[in-house]
C-alpha positions as CSV (number, residue, x, y, z in Angstrom):
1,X,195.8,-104.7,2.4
2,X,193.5,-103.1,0.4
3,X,190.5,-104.5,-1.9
4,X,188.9,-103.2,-4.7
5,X,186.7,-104.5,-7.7
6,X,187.1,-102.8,-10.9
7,X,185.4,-103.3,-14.5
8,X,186.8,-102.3,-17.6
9,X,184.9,-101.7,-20.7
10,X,186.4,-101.8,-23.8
11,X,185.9,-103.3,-26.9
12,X,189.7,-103.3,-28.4
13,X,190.8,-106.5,-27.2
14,X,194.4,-105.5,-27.3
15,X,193.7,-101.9,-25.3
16,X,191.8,-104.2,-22.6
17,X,194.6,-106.5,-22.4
18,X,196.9,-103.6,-21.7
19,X,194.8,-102.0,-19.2
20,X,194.0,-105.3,-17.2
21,X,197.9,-105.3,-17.0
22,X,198.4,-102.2,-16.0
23,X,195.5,-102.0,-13.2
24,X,197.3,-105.4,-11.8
25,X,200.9,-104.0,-12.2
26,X,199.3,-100.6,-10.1
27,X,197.8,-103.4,-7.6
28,X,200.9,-105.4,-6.8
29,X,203.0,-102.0,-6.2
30,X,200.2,-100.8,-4.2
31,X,199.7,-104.2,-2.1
32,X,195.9,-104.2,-3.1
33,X,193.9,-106.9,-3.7
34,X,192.0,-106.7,-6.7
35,X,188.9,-108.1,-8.6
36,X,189.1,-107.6,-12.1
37,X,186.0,-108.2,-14.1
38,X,186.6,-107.7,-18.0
39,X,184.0,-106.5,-21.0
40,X,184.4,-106.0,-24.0
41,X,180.8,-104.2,-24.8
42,X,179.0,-101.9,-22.8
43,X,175.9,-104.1,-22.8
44,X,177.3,-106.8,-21.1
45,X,178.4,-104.4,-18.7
46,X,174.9,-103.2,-17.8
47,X,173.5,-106.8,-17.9
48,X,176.2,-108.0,-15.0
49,X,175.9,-104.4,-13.3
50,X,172.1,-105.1,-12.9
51,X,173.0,-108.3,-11.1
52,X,175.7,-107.5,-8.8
53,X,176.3,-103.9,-8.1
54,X,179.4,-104.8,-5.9
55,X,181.7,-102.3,-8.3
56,X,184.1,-100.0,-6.7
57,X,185.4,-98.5,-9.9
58,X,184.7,-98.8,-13.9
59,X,186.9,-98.1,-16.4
60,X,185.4,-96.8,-19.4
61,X,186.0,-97.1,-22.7
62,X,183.6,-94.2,-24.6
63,X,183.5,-95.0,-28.0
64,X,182.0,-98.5,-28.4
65,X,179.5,-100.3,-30.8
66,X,175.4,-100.1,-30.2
67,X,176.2,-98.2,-26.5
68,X,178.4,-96.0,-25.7
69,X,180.3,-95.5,-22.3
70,X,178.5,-91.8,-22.3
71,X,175.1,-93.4,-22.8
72,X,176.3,-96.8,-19.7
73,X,177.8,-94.0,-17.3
74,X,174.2,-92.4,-18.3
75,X,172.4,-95.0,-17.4
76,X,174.0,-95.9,-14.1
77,X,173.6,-92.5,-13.0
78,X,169.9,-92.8,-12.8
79,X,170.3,-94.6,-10.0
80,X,173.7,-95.2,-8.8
81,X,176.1,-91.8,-7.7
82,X,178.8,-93.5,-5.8
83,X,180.0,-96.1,-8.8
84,X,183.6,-94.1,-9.4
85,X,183.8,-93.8,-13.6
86,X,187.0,-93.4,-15.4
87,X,186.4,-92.5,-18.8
88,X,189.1,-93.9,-21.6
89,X,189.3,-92.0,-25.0
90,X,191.4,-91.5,-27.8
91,X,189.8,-88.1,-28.6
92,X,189.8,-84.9,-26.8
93,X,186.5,-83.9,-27.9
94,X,184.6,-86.3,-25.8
95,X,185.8,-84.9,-22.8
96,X,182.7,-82.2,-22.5
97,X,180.6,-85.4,-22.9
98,X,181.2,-86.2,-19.3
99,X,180.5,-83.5,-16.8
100,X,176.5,-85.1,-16.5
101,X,177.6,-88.3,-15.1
102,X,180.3,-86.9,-12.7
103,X,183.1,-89.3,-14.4
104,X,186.1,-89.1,-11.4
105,X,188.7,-88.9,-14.5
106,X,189.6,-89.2,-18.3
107,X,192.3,-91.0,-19.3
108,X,193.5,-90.2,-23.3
109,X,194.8,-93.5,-24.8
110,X,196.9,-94.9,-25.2
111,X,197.0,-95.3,-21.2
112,X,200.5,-95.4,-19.5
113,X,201.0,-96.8,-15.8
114,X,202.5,-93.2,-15.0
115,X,199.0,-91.8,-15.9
116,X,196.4,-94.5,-14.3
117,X,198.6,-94.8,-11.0
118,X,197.4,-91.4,-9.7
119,X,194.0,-91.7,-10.9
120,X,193.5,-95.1,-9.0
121,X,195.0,-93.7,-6.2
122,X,192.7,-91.1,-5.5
123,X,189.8,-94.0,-6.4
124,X,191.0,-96.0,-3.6
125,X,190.5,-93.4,-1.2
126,X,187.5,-92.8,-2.2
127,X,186.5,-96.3,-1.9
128,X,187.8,-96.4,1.3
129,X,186.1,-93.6,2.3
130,X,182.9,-95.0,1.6
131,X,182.9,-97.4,4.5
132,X,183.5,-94.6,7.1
133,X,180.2,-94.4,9.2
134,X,178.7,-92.0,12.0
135,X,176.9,-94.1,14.4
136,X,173.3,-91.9,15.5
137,X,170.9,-92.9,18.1
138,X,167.5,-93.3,16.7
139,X,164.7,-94.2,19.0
140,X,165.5,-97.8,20.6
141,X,168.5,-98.0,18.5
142,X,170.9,-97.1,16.8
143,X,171.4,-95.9,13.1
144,X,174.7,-96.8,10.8
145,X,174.9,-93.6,8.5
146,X,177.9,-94.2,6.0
147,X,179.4,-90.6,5.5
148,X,178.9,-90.6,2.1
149,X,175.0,-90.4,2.4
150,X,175.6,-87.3,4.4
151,X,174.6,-83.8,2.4
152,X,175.0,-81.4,5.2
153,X,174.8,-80.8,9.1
154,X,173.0,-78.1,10.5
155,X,172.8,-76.4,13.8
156,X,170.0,-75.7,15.7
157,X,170.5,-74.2,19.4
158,X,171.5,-77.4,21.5
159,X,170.9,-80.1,18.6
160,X,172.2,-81.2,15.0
161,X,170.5,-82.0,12.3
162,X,172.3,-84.8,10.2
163,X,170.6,-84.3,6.8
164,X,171.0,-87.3,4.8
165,X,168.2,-89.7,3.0
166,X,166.5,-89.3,5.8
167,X,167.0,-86.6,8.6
168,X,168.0,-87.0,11.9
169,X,168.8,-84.8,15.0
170,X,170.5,-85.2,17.5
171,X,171.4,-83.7,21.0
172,X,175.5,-83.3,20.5
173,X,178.0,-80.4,19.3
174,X,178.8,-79.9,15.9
175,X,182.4,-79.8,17.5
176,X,181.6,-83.1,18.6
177,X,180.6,-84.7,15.7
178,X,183.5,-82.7,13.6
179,X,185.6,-85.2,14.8
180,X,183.9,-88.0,13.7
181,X,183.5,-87.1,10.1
182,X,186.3,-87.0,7.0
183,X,188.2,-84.3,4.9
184,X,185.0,-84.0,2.6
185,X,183.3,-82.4,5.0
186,X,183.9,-78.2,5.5
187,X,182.1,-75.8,7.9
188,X,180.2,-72.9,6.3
189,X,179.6,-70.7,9.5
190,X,178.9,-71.3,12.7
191,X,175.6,-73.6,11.8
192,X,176.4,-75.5,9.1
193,X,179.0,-78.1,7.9
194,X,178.6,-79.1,4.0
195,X,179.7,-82.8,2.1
196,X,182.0,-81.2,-0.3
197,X,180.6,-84.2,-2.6
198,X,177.3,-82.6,-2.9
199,X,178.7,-79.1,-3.9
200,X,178.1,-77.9,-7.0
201,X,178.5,-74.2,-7.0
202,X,179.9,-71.6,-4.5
203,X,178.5,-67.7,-4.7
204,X,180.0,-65.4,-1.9
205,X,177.0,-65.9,0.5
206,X,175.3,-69.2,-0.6
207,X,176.7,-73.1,-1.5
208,X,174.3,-74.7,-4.3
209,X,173.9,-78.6,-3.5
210,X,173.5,-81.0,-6.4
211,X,169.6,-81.1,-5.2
212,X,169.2,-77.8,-6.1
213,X,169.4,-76.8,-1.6
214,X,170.8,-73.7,-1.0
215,X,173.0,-73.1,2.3
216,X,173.8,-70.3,4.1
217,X,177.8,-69.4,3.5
218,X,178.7,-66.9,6.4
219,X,181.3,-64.3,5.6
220,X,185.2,-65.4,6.3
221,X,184.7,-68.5,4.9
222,X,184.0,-68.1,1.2
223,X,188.1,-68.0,0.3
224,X,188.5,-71.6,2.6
225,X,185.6,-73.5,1.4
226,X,186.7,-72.9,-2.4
227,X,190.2,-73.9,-1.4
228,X,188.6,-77.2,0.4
229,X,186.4,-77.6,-2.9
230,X,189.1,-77.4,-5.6
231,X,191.7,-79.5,-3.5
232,X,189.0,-82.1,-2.6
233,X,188.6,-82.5,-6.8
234,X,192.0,-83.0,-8.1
């Protein structure tokens, strides 16, 4: 069984009503377990958020009194990438609002089971995904990466370089290590393997990385990196 927590923001009391119900109706068909924590103002969002940031998913209501969910999913941004946002509108025109905070979806209301069910779907296996670790050895010890903090591996001669917060190289294959990583990841060439999370643009002989790092993109493998990028997205 599955377990997720998931907020939802909204200050129509009937619209949160009716998405609490839907989220536990998706839950139940879906044998997951899940913690549902209710607001009905973006505020007290932030003030629990800053307490306990143990939130796999929020859904967000964007048009709200003093702050809005653009300004919240803002906020949490500055320091927080992995929070998965759902933005909830009435209004199309909001939509462009979101592409700064990396919102995973937007759901027009009103909200339908048939539209949230994918949507929480793909969520949960990114949540999932999240605990996945590669397991490095790092002078005495050892060092629990989780895959999510990985940007990019690189190849040098007999060693790779696991570029994360941190880097770290070590003396194993990139073959080797392939096997131990998830679908997010996509080789580049021969020396490099990229976390399709961190991509932001793809040119015909470089991949752009959210940090503004530039990779390498060796030729044959421009056309399967974009299919890997737009199927990893949808």
């Amino acid at each position: 069984m599955g377990c997720l927590h998931i907020a939802i923001c909204e200050d129509d009391a009937a619209a949160l009503v009716h998405i609490t119900g839907l989220v536990k109706e998706w839950a139940k068909k879906r044998d997951f377990f899940v913690r549902i924590s209710e607001f009905p103002h973006a505020e007290g969002f932030w003030f629990q958020y800053a307490e306990e940031q143990s939130f796999d998913v929020l859904l967000l209501d964007i048009e709200m009194g003093e702050m809005s969910g653009v300004e919240l999913a803002k906020r949490i941004r500055e320091s927080d990438r992995e929070l998965q946002i759902i933005f909830v509108t009435g209004y199309m025109e909001y939509i462009a609002q979101g592409y700064d905070v990396e919102a995973l979806h937007y759901l027009l209301k009103p909200v339908s089971l048939q539209k949230l069910e994918p949507v929480l779907d793909r969520a949960s296996k990114r949540a999932g995904e999240k605990t996945r670790c590669l397991f490095l050895p790092a002078g005495d010890g050892t060092v629990r990466l989780p895959l999510y903090e990985i940007r990019y591996l690189e190849v040098q001669k007999n060693y790779v370089t696991v570029h994360a917060k941190e880097a770290y190289t070590v003396k194993r294959t990139l073959r080797e290590m392939e096997k131990e990583l998830d679908d997010s990841f996509y080789r580049t060439g021969r020396s490099y393997m990229v976390n399709l999370r961190y991509v932001v643009r793809i040119s015909r002989n470089e991949v752009a990385l959210k940090d503004g790092e530039r990779l390498p993109l060796s030729r044959g493998f421009y056309e399967g990196l974009n299919r890997a990028f737009i199927q990893y997205f949808q």
